[in-house]
N, C-alpha and C positions, 0 to 999 in steps of 0.2 A: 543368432544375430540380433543385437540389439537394437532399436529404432530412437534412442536416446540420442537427444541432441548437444550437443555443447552453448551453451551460452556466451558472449563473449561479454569480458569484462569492461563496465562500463569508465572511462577517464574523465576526470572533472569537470574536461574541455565540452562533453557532449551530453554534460546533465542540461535539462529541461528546464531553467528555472521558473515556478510559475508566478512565483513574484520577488521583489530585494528584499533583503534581508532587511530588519525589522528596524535598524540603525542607519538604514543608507537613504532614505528619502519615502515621506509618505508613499501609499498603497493607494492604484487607481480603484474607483468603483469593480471595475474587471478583476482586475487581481485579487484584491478582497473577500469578490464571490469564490471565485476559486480555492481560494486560503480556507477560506470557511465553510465550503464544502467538506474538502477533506479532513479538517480538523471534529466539525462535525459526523463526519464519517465514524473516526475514531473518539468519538465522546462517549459512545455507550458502551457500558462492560462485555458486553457479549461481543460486538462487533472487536474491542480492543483484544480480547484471547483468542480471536478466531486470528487476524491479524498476526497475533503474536507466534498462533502455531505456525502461521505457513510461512511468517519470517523464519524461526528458529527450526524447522525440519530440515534434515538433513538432507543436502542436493537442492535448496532451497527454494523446492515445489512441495506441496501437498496434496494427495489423494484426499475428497470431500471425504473418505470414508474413513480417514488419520484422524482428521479432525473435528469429529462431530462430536464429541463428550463434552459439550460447555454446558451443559444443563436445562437445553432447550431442547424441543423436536426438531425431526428431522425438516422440517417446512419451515421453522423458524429459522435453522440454520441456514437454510435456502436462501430466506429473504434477506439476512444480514451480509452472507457472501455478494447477494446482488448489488446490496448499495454499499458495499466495498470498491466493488467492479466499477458502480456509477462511478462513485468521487474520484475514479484515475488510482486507485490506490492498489488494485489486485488486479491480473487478467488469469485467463483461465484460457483452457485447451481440453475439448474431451476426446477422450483415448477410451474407445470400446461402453460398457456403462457407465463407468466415472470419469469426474471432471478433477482437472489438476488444476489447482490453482498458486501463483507464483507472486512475492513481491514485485511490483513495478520499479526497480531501483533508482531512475531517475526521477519519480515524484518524489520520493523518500529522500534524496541525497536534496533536492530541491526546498523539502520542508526541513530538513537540519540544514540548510543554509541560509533559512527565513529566522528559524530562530537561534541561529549561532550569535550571530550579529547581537542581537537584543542582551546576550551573556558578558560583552566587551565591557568594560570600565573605562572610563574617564581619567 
């Protein structure tokens, strides 16, 4: 028996957005932090392929122990998964000794609607 859960998929209507889209009217002080946190989040290379695994792994969760081959220790990976998790960007779940960690797909649908906007023409 499996203890796998289903996720339910997320509609447009219930994305998070944490700030407008980058054509639709200046960014409050608040917003801005937020934007820049998680953009920050994903500014460093390690942090962006950790990222990138637990996007692109199949069932799109990641066992910490999938994804540890970025070139760093295992503590170093640690700490990158952390400040993932700070900026709203990953959440995780530990099952037994490892932790799974899972895109948050409403920050993510949230920051491709920050800067979709910015891609429009005139």
């Amino acid at each position: 028996m499996s203890n796998a859960k289903v996720l339910p998929l997320l509609e447009p209507d219930n994305v998070a957005a944490c700030c407008p889209p980058l054509n639709e009217r200046p960014m409050s002080a608040e917003e801005a932090e937020v934007a820049a946190r998680m953009f920050k989040a994903l500014g460093d290379p390690v942090r962006l392929r950790l990222f990138s695994a637990v996007a692109s792994h199949e069932g799109g969760e990641a066992c910490v122990c999938d994804i540890s081959d970025v070139g760093v220790s295992q503590p170093t990976v640690s700490h990158h998964l952390k400040k993932l998790k700070e900026a709203g960007l990953l959440s995780s779940e530990r099952r037994g000794t490892w932790v799974y960690y899972r895109v948050e797909p409403s920050v993510v649908a949230a920051m491709g609607a920050l800067l979709a906007g910015a891609t429009t023409t005139a």
